[in-house]
N, C-alpha and C positions, 0 to 999 in steps of 0.2 A: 504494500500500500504506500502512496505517495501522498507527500506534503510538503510542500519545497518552494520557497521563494527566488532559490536561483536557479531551476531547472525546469520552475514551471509544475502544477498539481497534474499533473500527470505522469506517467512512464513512457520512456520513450521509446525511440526502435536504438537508439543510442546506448541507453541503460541496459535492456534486453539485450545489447550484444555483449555489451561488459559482463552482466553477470555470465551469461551461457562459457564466454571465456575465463571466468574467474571458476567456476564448477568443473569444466577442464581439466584445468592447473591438478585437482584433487582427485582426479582420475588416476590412481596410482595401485595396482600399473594401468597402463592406458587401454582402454580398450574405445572402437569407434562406437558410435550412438548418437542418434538422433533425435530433438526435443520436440514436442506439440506445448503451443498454448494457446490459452484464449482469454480474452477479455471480460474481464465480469460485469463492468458498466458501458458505458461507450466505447465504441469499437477505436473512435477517431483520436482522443484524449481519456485513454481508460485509466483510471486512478488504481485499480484493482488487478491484477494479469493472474490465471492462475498456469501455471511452468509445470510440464511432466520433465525429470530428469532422469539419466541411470543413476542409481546409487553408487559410490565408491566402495570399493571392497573392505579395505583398512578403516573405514571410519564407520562408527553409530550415531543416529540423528542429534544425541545429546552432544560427541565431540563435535558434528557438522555446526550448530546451533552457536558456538562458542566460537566457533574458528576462524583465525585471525584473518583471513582472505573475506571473508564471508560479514566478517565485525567493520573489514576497513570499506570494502562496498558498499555497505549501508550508510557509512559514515558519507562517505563520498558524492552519492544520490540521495539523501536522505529517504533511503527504501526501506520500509518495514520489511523484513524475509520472516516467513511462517513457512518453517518446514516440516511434513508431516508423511505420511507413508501414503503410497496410492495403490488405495485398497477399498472396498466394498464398503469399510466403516466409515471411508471420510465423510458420504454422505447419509449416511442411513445411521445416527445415532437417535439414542432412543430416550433417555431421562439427561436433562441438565440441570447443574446446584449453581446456587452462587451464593457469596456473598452479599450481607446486605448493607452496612456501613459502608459509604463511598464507590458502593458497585451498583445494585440497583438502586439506593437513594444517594443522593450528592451527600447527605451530611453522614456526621458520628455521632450517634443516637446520644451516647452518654457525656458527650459536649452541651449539646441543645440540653440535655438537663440539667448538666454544672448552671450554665448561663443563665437557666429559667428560675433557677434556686440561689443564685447567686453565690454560690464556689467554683466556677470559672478554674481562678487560678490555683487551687490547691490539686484541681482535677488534673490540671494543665502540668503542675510540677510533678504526680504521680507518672502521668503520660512519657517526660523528656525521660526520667529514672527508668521505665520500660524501654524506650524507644535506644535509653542508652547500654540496655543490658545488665541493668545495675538490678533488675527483679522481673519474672518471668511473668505469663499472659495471666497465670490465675490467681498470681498475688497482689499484681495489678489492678483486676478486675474488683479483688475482693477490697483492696484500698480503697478504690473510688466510690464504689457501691457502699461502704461503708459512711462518707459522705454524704449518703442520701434519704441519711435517717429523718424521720419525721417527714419528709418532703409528700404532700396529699397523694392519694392516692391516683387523681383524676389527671395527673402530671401528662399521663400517655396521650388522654383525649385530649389535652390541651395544645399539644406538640403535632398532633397530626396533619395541624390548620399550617405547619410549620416546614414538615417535610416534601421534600422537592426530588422527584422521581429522575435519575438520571434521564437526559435524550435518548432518545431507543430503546428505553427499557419495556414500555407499552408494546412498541413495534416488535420488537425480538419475540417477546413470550407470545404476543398473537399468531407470530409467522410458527413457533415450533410448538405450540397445541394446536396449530390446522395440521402438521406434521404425525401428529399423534404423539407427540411427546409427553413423558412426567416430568413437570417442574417442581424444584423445593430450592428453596430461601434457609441454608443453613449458617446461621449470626452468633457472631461471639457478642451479639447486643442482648436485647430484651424483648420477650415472648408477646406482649400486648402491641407492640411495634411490627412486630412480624408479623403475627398475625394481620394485624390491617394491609401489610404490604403482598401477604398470600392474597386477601381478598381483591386487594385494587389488580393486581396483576392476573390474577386469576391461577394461582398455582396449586398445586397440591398438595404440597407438605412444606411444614413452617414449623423447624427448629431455632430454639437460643435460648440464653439462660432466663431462669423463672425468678423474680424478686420476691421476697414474703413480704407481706401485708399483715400490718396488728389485726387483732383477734376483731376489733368492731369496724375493719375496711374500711379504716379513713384514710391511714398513712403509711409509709414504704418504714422497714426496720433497720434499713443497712444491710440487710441481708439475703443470699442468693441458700436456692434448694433446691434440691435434683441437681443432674448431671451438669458441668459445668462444660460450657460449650470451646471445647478450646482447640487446635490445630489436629491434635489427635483424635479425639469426635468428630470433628466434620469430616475424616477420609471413613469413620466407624460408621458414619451415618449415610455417607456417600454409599459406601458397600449394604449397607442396612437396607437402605430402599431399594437398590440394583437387584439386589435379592429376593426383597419382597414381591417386587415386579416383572421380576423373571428379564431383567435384563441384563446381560454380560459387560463386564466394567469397559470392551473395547469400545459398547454402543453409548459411554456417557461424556459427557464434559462440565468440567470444573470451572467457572469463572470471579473471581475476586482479586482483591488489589494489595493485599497485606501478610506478612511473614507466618499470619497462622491458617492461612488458604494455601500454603505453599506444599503440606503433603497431601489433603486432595487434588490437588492439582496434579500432583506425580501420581497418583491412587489412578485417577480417569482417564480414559482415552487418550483424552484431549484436555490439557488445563490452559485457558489466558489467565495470562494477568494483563488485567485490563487497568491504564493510568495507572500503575502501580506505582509503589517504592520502587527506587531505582536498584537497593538489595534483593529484590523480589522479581523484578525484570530480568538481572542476568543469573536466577536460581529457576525461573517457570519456566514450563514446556516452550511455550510461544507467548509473544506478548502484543496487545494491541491500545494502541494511543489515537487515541482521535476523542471529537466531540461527542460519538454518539456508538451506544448500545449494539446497534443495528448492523454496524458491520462485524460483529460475530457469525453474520449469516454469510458474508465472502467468505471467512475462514472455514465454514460446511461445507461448501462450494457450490452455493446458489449465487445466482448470475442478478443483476438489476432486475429482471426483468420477471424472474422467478420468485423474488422476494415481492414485485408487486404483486403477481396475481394470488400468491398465500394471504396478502394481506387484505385482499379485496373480497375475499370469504367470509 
């Protein structure tokens, strides 16, 4: 995918000859072959191309993904490369998860309720001590949450009027439940949240951690019960409903933006990391930067024009 102010939003026949030559080079040892591609938006200025190539013998998708030919090309054209196996599964997946903090909704749920409660900045200093390794997802978790004692119970329905659904997040889940897909929203947030964000979207299953509520349901306790939803649960839950559904983990895909979506994302098929951490962009399977949701569905390898008539249903 392209985005580029000095080459123009598109790919060219320029770029396309670089890479095909830069894919070459890692032909080791060499053998001849021949590439198809085709464009997934306009044929004239396609922003999207998708490349059948040979694979290299010596190398696996994850050392191709990394590799310094392949790092300095994208640098060069500013081209997103998603590389993946061409096989049966790239288009026919069948359950997708994501993340819900800064994936399908723009914000961080447990921000919006520092801010609405006014601990902002105690929440904020917990966050940098996580972000800097200094205390892990569920010590974290359990710090801030602890913060939110007394805070009224109605806190969630007040927020709601507040959260802002990423761009294409409507469009994606419309296009893959016309597919027949099972969606689930699995969040290292909070269960009342998700839930509304199952209903607006319209998904299936909607995990995250459960706050307790005092004995007369007025006010939050500081505290979290059941399962805590942390990096390890979401690839448990990933496999949980794959299973449930009789789906095989090659037919699923992971998408979220944070260090504790990074083993479901290796767990699925297929994981993005979509606007991620830039630690989490060079640990994901493949990664995708733009403004909007929707082009998850180039990376299936549906075309423009397949993605409208799914959506016209």
């Amino acid at each position: 995918m392209c985005e580029d102010e000095k080459y123009g939003h598109f790919i060219s026949q320029a770029a396309l000859f670089d890479f095909i030559s830069t894919w070459d080079k890692l032909l080791v040892p060499w053998r001849r072959w021949d590439s198809s591609h085709r464009c997934l938006e306009n044929a004239e200025e396609a922003r999207v191309v998708e490349l059948v190539v040979l694979m290299p013998e010596l190398l696996d998708l994850d050392e191709l993904r990394r590799h310094e030919e392949l790092v300095q090309f994208e640098r060069t054209w500013n081209i997103e490369v998603v590389l993946q196996p061409h096989n049966v599964f790239r288009r026919h997946k069948r359950l997708a998860v994501f993340d819900m903090d800064s994936t399908l909704i723009q914000q961080e749920v447990i921000d919006e309720i520092a801010r609405f409660v006014g601990v902002e900045k105690e929440v904020s200093e917990i966050t940098a001590r996580a972000m800097n390794g200094e205390i892990d997802f569920t010590e974290s978790l359990c710090l801030r949450v602890s913060l939110l004692k007394g805070v009224p119970s109605t806190v969630f329905d007040s927020l709601k009027s507040v959260i802002t659904f990423t761009p294409g997040a409507r469009e994606l889940c419309k296009a893959l439940k016309a597919l027949g897909y099972k969606l689930a929203v699995l969040s290292g947030g909070f269960i009342p949240l998700a839930n509304y964000v199952k209903e607006e979207l319209g998904l299936d299953y909607a995990y995250a951690n459960q706050l307790v509520v005092s004995e007369d349901g007025t006010q939050l306790t500081g505290e979290l019960t059941g399962p805590i939803v942390h990096a390890q649960r979401k690839a448990e839950l990933l496999e949980q409903i794959a299973r449930q559904e009789g789906i095989p983990l090659k037919q699923t895909v992971a998408i979220g933006d944070g260090a504790n979506d990074l083993v479901m994302m290796k767990k699925a098929g297929l994981g993005i990391a979509f606007n991620a951490k830039p630690k989490v962009q060079a640990e994901a399977p493949c990664r995708l930067n733009g403004p909007t949701l929707r082009d998850v569905l180039y990376i299936l390898g549906f075309t423009k024009g397949e993605q409208d008539d799914l959506l016209a249903l």
